[in-house]
C-alpha beads as a LAMMPS data file, in Angstrom:
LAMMPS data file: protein, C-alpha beads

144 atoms
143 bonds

1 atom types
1 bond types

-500.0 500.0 xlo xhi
-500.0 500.0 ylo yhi
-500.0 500.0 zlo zhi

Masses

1 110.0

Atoms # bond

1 1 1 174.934 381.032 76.835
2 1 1 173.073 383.516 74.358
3 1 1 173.225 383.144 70.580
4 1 1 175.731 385.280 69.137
5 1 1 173.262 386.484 66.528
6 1 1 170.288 388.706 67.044
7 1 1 167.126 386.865 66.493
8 1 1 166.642 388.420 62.255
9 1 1 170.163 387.219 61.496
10 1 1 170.020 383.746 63.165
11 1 1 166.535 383.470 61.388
12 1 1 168.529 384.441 57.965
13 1 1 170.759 382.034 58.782
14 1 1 168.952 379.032 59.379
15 1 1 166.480 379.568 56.218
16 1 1 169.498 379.233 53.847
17 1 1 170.191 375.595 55.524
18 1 1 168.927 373.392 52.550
19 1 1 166.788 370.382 52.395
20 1 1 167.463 369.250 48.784
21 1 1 170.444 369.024 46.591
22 1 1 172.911 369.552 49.571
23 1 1 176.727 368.669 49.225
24 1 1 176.632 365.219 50.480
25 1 1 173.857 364.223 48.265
26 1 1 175.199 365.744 45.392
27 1 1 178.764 363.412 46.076
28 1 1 176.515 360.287 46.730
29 1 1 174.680 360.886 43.312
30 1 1 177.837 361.849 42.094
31 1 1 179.722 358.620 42.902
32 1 1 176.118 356.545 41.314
33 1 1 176.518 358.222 37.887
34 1 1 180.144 357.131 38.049
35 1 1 178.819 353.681 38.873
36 1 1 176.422 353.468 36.447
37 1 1 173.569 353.578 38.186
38 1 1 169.855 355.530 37.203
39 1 1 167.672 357.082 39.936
40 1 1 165.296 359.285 40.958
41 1 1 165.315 361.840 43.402
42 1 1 162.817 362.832 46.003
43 1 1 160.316 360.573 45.756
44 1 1 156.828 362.272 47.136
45 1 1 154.965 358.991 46.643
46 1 1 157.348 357.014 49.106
47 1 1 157.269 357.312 52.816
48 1 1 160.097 359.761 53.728
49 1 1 160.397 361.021 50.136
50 1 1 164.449 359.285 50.009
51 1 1 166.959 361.594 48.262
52 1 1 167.323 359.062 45.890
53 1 1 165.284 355.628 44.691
54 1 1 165.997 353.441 42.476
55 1 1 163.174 351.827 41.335
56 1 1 164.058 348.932 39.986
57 1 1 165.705 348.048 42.359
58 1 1 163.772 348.490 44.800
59 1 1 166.310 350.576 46.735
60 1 1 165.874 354.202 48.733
61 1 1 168.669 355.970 49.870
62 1 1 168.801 358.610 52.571
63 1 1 171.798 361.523 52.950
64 1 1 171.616 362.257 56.225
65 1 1 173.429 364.876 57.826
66 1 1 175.311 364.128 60.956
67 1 1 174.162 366.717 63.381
68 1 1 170.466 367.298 61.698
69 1 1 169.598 363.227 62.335
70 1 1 171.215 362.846 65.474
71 1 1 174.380 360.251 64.208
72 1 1 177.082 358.641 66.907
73 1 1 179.909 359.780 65.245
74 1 1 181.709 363.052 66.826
75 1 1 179.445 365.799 64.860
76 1 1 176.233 364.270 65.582
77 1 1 176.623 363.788 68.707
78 1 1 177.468 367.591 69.916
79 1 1 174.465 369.554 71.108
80 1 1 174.557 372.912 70.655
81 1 1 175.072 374.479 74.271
82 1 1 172.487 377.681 73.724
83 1 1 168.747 376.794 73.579
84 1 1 170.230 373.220 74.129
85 1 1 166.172 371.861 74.779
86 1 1 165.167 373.175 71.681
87 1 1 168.050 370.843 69.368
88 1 1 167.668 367.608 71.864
89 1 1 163.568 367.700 70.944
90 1 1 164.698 368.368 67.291
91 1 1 166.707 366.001 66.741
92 1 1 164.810 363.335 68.527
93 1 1 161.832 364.199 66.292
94 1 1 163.972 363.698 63.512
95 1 1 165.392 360.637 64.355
96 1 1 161.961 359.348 64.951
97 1 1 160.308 360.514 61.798
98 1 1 163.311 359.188 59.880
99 1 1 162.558 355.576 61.943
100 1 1 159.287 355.707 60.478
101 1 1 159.953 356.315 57.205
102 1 1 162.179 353.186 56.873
103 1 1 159.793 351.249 58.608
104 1 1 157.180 352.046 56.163
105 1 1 159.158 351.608 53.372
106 1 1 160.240 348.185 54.255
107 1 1 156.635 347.152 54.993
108 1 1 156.523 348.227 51.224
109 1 1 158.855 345.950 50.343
110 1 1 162.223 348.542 49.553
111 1 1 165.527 347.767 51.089
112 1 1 166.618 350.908 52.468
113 1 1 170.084 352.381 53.133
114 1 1 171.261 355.591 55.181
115 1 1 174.157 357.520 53.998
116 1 1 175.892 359.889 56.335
117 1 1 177.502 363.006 56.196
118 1 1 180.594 361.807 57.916
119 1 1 181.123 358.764 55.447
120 1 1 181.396 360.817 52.321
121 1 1 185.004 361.458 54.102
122 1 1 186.117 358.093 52.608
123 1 1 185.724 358.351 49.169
124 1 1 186.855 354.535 48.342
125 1 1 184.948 353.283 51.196
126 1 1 181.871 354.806 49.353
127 1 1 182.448 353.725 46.493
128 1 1 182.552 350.208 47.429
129 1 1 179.470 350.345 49.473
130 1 1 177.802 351.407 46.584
131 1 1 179.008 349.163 44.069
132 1 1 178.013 346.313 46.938
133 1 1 174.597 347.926 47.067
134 1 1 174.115 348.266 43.387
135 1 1 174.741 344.526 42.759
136 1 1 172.925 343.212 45.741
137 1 1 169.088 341.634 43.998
138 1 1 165.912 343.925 44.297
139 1 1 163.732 342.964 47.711
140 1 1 160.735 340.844 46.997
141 1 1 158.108 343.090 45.545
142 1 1 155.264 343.479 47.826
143 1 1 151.926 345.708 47.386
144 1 1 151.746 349.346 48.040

Bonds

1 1 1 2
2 1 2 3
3 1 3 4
4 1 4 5
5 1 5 6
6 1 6 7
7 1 7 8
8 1 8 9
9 1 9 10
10 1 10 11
11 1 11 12
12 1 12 13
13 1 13 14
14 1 14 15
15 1 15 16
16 1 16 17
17 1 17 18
18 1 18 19
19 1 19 20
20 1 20 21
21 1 21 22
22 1 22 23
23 1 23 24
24 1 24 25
25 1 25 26
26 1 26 27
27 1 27 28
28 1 28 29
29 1 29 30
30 1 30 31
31 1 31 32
32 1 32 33
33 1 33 34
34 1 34 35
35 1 35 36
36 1 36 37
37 1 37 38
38 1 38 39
39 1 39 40
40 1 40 41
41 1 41 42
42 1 42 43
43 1 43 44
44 1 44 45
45 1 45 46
46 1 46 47
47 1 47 48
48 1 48 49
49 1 49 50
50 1 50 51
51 1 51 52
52 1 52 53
53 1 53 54
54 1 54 55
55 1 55 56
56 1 56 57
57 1 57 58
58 1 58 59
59 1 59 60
60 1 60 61
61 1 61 62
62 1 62 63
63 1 63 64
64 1 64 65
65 1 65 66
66 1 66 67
67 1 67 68
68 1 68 69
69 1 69 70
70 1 70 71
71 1 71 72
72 1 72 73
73 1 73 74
74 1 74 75
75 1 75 76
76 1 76 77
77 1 77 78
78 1 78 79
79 1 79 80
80 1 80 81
81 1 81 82
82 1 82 83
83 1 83 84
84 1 84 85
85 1 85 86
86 1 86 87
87 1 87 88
88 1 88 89
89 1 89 90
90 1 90 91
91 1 91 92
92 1 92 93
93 1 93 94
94 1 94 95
95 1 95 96
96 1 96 97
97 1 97 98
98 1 98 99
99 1 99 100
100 1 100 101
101 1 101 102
102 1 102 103
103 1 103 104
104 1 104 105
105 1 105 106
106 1 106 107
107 1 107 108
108 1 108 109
109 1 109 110
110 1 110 111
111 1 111 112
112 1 112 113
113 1 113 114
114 1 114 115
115 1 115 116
116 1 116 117
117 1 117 118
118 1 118 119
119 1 119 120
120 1 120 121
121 1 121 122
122 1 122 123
123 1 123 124
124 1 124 125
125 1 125 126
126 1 126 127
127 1 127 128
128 1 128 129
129 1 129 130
130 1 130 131
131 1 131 132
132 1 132 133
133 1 133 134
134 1 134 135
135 1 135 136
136 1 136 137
137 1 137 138
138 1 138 139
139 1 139 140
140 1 140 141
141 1 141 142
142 1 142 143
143 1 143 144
């Protein structure tokens, strides 16, 4: 099957996909400031540079998006059926550069939790898991 866009307008298309500040990160930070919380966002220092960190805590958060990080649930799972080789390498290199990234960071010491896409659908759910996370004690700290 052949795009349905000429090559300029799927190009168009896919540099207005966003890498900061998306939707579901926005409702995630959203839902901290309603909890109280303080954090920074996009940390270049940290492995991964997490959407948001909480220092003191010694807590990184990722927002993933279901289909972009390759989740089980019924969106991440779908595989686009034109230039299908090209999304199954993407997303594996994804998935593997996001395994990294919380490997490193818990070598560092961080606890490290993954948000996705599809549970920002529960709003209470979040909430809760949250609320859990924000009370939970800071990791051990350990050197850089």
């Amino acid at each position: 099957m052949t795009d349905v866009y000429p090559p300029e307008k799927r190009s168009a298309v896919m540099r207005r996909v966003k890498g900061k500040n998306t939707t579901p990160e926005l409702l995630v930070r959203k839902a901290l400031t309603a909890l109280g919380a303080r954090y920074r966002l996009n940390r270049k220092d940290l492995p991964g540079s997490p959407d948001i960190v909480m220092p003191g805590r010694r807590l990184a958060i990722f927002v993933h998006g279901c289909f972009w990080h390759g989740h089980d649930c019924a969106r991440g799972s779908r595989v686009p059926k034109a230039n299908r080789d090209y999304w199954v390498g993407k997303v594996a290199r994804n998935k593997a550069r996001d395994g990294v990234a919380v490997e490193a960071l818990g070598a560092r010491g961080w606890r490290v939790e993954t948000i996705w896409e599809c549970d920002l659908k529960d709003a209470p759910a979040l909430r809760d898991r949250l609320a859990r996370l924000l009370a939970s004690p800071p990791s051990p700290t350990r050197s850089p």
